[in-house]
N, C-alpha and C positions, 0 to 999 in steps of 0.2 A: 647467571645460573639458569640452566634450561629450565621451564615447565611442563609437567606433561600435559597431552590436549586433554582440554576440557569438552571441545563438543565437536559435533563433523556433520557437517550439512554435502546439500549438492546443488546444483542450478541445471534446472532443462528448459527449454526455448518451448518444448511441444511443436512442432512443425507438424501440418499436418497437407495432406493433397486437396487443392481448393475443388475439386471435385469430388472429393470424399471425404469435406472437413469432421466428419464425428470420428471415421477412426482415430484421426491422428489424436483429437481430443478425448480420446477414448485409451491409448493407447500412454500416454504422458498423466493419467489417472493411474495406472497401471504400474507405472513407473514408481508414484509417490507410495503405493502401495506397498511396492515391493519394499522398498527405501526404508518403511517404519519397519518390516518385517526384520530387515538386517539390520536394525539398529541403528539409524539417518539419524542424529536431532534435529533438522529440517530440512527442508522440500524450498527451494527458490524457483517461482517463475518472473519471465520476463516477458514488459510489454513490447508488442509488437504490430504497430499501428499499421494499417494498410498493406499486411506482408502477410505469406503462408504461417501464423504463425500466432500463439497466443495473445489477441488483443483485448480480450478481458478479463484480466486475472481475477481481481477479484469474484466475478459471478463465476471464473474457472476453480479457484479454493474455496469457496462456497461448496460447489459439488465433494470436492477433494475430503472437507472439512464433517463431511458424511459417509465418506468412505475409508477413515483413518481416526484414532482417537488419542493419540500419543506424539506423533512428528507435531514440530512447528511449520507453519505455512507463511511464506512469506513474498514480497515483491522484490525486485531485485533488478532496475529501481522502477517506480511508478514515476514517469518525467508530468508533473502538475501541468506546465503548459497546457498537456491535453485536458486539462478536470478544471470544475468547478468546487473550491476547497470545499465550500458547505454541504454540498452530495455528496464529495467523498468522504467526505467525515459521516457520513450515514450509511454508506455504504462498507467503510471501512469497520464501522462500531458491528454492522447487522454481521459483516464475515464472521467477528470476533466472538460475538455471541453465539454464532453456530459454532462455531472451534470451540468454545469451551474455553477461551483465552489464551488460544496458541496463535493468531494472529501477529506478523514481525511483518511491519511496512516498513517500506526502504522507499523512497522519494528524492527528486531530483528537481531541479527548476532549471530557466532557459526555453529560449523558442522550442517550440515542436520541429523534431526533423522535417525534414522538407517545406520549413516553413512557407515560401512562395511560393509552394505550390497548393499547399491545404489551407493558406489564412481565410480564402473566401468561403470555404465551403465549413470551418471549421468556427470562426468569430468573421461572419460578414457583415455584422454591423458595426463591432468593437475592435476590430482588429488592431489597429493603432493606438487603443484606448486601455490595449493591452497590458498590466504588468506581470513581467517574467521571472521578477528578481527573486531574492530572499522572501516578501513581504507575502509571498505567495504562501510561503511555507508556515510565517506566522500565522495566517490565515485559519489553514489549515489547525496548525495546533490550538488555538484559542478553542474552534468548534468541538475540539476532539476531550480538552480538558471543561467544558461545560461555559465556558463564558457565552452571556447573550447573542443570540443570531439572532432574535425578535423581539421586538417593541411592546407582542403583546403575550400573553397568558391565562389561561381561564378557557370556561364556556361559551361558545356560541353555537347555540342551536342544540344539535345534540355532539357538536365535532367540539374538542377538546386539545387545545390546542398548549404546546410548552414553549418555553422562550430562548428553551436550548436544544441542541440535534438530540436526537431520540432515533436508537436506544442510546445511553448516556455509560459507558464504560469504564468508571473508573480507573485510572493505570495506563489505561492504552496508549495517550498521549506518549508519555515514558517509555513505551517498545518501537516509534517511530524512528527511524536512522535514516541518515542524509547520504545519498551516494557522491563524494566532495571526486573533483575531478581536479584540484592544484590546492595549491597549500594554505591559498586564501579561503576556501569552501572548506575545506578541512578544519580550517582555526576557528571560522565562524559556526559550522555544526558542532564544534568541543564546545563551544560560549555557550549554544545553545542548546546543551545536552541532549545533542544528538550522537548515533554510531555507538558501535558494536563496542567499543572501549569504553564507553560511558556507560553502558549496561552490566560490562563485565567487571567493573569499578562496581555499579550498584550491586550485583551480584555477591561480590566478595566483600561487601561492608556487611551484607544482609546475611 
Protein backbone atom coordinates (compact mmCIF):
# COMPACT_ATOMS: atom_id res chain seq x y z
CA UNK A 1 0.00 0.00 0.00
CA UNK A 2 1.51 3.37 -1.08
CA UNK A 3 2.31 6.17 1.56
CA UNK A 4 2.25 9.44 1.05
CA UNK A 5 5.70 11.55 1.44
CA UNK A 6 6.35 12.57 4.56
CA UNK A 7 9.16 14.97 4.14
CA UNK A 8 11.31 16.39 0.93
CA UNK A 9 14.75 17.44 1.40
CA UNK A 10 17.60 18.47 -1.36
CA UNK A 11 21.38 18.05 -1.70
CA UNK A 12 23.83 20.88 -3.17
CA UNK A 13 27.59 20.42 -3.55
CA UNK A 14 28.05 24.49 -3.38
CA UNK A 15 30.79 24.82 -5.98
CA UNK A 16 32.09 27.79 -6.07
CA UNK A 17 35.24 29.61 -8.37
CA UNK A 18 38.63 29.18 -6.48
CA UNK A 19 39.19 32.53 -7.43
CA UNK A 20 36.02 33.88 -6.02
CA UNK A 21 35.32 31.24 -3.35
CA UNK A 22 32.84 33.60 -1.13
CA UNK A 23 30.34 33.86 -3.94
CA UNK A 24 29.98 30.50 -4.67
CA UNK A 25 29.69 30.15 -0.83
CA UNK A 26 27.52 32.88 -0.72
CA UNK A 27 25.49 31.87 -3.27
CA UNK A 28 24.46 27.85 -1.97
CA UNK A 29 23.60 30.07 1.45
CA UNK A 30 21.14 31.36 -0.88
CA UNK A 31 19.99 28.49 -1.97
CA UNK A 32 19.13 26.91 1.62
CA UNK A 33 17.37 30.06 1.91
CA UNK A 34 15.21 29.92 -0.57
CA UNK A 35 14.64 25.88 0.03
CA UNK A 36 12.91 26.78 3.68
CA UNK A 37 11.08 29.54 1.97
CA UNK A 38 9.34 26.74 -0.43
CA UNK A 39 8.86 24.58 2.09
CA UNK A 40 12.42 22.03 1.91
CA UNK A 41 12.48 19.94 5.24
CA UNK A 42 16.12 19.89 4.64
CA UNK A 43 19.15 21.29 3.17
CA UNK A 44 21.98 18.40 2.38
CA UNK A 45 25.61 19.45 1.86
CA UNK A 46 28.51 17.53 0.72
CA UNK A 47 32.07 17.25 1.72
CA UNK A 48 34.47 18.07 -0.66
CA UNK A 49 38.05 17.74 0.23
CA UNK A 50 40.69 19.51 -1.98
CA UNK A 51 37.99 20.36 -4.90
CA UNK A 52 36.02 23.72 -6.01
CA UNK A 53 33.60 22.85 -3.59
CA UNK A 54 32.15 22.76 -0.04
CA UNK A 55 34.96 21.43 2.37
CA UNK A 56 33.68 22.41 5.59
CA UNK A 57 30.20 21.83 6.00
CA UNK A 58 29.91 21.92 9.26
CA UNK A 59 31.47 25.78 9.97
CA UNK A 60 29.30 25.96 6.22
CA UNK A 61 25.71 25.15 8.30
CA UNK A 62 26.93 26.82 11.10
CA UNK A 63 26.52 30.22 9.03
CA UNK A 64 23.35 28.47 7.28
CA UNK A 65 21.96 27.67 10.84
CA UNK A 66 21.78 31.71 11.31
CA UNK A 67 20.32 32.41 8.23
CA UNK A 68 17.17 29.86 8.42
CA UNK A 69 15.24 28.72 11.38
CA UNK A 70 12.97 25.81 10.30
CA UNK A 71 14.93 23.48 7.43
CA UNK A 72 17.12 20.73 8.87
CA UNK A 73 20.72 20.97 8.03
CA UNK A 74 22.47 18.15 7.32
CA UNK A 75 25.89 16.22 5.77
CA UNK A 76 25.51 14.01 3.20
CA UNK A 77 27.99 12.12 4.08
CA UNK A 78 30.87 13.58 6.30
CA UNK A 79 33.56 10.47 5.20
CA UNK A 80 35.43 10.23 9.09
CA UNK A 81 38.65 9.12 7.63
CA UNK A 82 39.03 12.86 7.24
CA UNK A 83 38.07 13.84 11.19
CA UNK A 84 39.21 13.20 14.36
CA UNK A 85 35.83 11.50 16.10
CA UNK A 86 36.43 13.63 19.44
CA UNK A 87 36.48 17.21 17.50
CA UNK A 88 33.96 16.25 15.58
CA UNK A 89 31.65 15.31 18.11
CA UNK A 90 32.32 19.15 19.36
CA UNK A 91 32.04 20.36 16.49
CA UNK A 92 29.16 18.54 15.43
CA UNK A 93 27.14 19.30 19.19
CA UNK A 94 28.28 23.42 18.65
CA UNK A 95 26.38 23.27 14.89
CA UNK A 96 23.54 21.69 16.66
CA UNK A 97 23.20 24.07 19.40
CA UNK A 98 23.28 26.95 16.88
CA UNK A 99 20.50 25.09 14.79
CA UNK A 100 18.21 24.88 17.55
CA UNK A 101 18.32 20.97 17.02
CA UNK A 102 17.95 20.69 13.50
CA UNK A 103 21.39 19.35 12.91
CA UNK A 104 21.02 15.55 10.54
CA UNK A 105 24.72 14.07 10.25
CA UNK A 106 25.28 11.53 7.84
CA UNK A 107 28.84 9.83 7.98
CA UNK A 108 30.78 7.41 6.36
CA UNK A 109 34.15 5.59 7.03
CA UNK A 110 37.01 4.16 4.72
CA UNK A 111 40.25 5.76 3.49
CA UNK A 112 39.95 9.18 2.45
CA UNK A 113 39.83 9.57 -1.51
CA UNK A 114 42.94 10.04 -2.85
CA UNK A 115 44.21 8.38 -0.13
CA UNK A 116 48.19 8.12 -1.58
CA UNK A 117 48.17 11.09 -2.29
CA UNK A 118 47.09 13.05 1.02
CA UNK A 119 48.12 10.28 3.82
CA UNK A 120 51.38 12.23 4.34
CA UNK A 121 50.10 15.54 4.44
CA UNK A 122 46.96 14.46 6.26
CA UNK A 123 48.33 11.61 9.22
CA UNK A 124 52.11 11.89 8.61
CA UNK A 125 52.96 10.47 11.57
CA UNK A 126 50.00 7.87 11.93
CA UNK A 127 49.21 7.10 8.73
CA UNK A 128 49.32 3.22 8.98
CA UNK A 129 48.41 3.32 12.62
CA UNK A 130 45.28 4.43 10.98
CA UNK A 131 41.73 2.88 11.71
CA UNK A 132 39.09 3.32 8.99
CA UNK A 133 36.75 0.80 9.86
CA UNK A 134 33.25 0.85 11.74
CA UNK A 135 35.22 1.59 15.09
CA UNK A 136 35.62 4.92 13.91
CA UNK A 137 32.13 5.61 13.83
CA UNK A 138 31.77 4.02 17.37
CA UNK A 139 33.99 6.55 18.36
CA UNK A 140 32.31 8.96 17.26
CA UNK A 141 28.96 8.07 18.80
CA UNK A 142 30.28 7.14 22.38
CA UNK A 143 31.50 11.17 22.44
CA UNK A 144 28.27 12.41 20.94
CA UNK A 145 26.03 10.28 23.70
CA UNK A 146 28.42 11.62 26.67
CA UNK A 147 30.49 8.72 27.61
CA UNK A 148 34.07 9.68 29.00
CA UNK A 149 36.73 11.36 26.64
CA UNK A 150 38.86 12.25 29.98
CA UNK A 151 40.41 10.86 32.93
CA UNK A 152 39.92 14.15 34.48
CA UNK A 153 37.07 16.61 35.89
CA UNK A 154 36.90 19.47 38.09
CA UNK A 155 39.09 22.76 38.66
CA UNK A 156 42.35 23.65 37.72
CA UNK A 157 43.29 27.07 38.24
CA UNK A 158 40.70 29.03 37.08
CA UNK A 159 40.02 26.60 33.63
CA UNK A 160 37.16 24.01 34.35
CA UNK A 161 37.48 21.30 32.77
CA UNK A 162 34.45 18.22 31.95
CA UNK A 163 35.19 14.55 31.23
CA UNK A 164 32.81 14.54 28.36
CA UNK A 165 32.76 16.76 24.91
CA UNK A 166 31.07 19.86 25.60
CA UNK A 167 28.54 21.23 24.57
CA UNK A 168 26.85 17.80 25.66
CA UNK A 169 23.43 17.34 23.28
CA UNK A 170 21.16 15.18 24.31
CA UNK A 171 19.47 13.06 21.26
CA UNK A 172 22.07 14.04 18.82
CA UNK A 173 23.72 10.84 18.84
CA UNK A 174 20.18 9.50 17.55
CA UNK A 175 19.92 11.95 14.27
CA UNK A 176 23.57 10.49 13.21
CA UNK A 177 22.82 8.19 9.87
CA UNK A 178 25.43 6.09 8.13
CA UNK A 179 25.82 6.66 4.35
CA UNK A 180 26.12 2.28 3.83
CA UNK A 181 27.46 1.71 0.19
CA UNK A 182 26.60 -2.56 0.09
CA UNK A 183 24.42 -4.53 1.99
CA UNK A 184 26.93 -5.27 4.63
CA UNK A 185 27.31 -1.36 5.80
CA UNK A 186 23.58 -1.26 5.56
CA UNK A 187 22.88 -4.37 7.89
CA UNK A 188 25.57 -3.13 10.26
CA UNK A 189 24.17 0.78 10.52
CA UNK A 190 20.33 -1.01 11.17
CA UNK A 191 22.28 -3.00 14.33
CA UNK A 192 23.52 0.12 14.94
CA UNK A 193 20.61 2.35 14.84
CA UNK A 194 21.77 4.20 12.29
CA UNK A 195 19.84 5.82 8.85
CA UNK A 196 16.93 7.52 7.95
CA UNK A 197 14.65 4.18 8.45
CA UNK A 198 15.63 3.95 11.99
CA UNK A 199 14.53 7.44 12.57
CA UNK A 200 11.43 7.20 10.72
CA UNK A 201 10.71 3.99 12.81
CA UNK A 202 11.46 6.40 15.96
CA UNK A 203 9.43 8.89 14.50
CA UNK A 204 6.29 6.80 13.98
CA UNK A 205 6.57 5.03 17.50
CA UNK A 206 6.77 8.57 18.96
Amino acid sequence: MARPLRRLGFLTIGLFDPDEPRAGHEATLRVIELGERLGFDSAYVRHRHLQHGISSPLTFLAAASQRTSRIDLGTAVMPLGWENPLRLAEDLATVDVLSGGRLQPGISVGPPMQWKHVRDALYPDTADAEDFSYARVERLLRHLRGEPASTFSGQQGIEVFSERVQPHVPGLADRVWYGAGSVRSATWAGAQGLGPAEQQRREARG
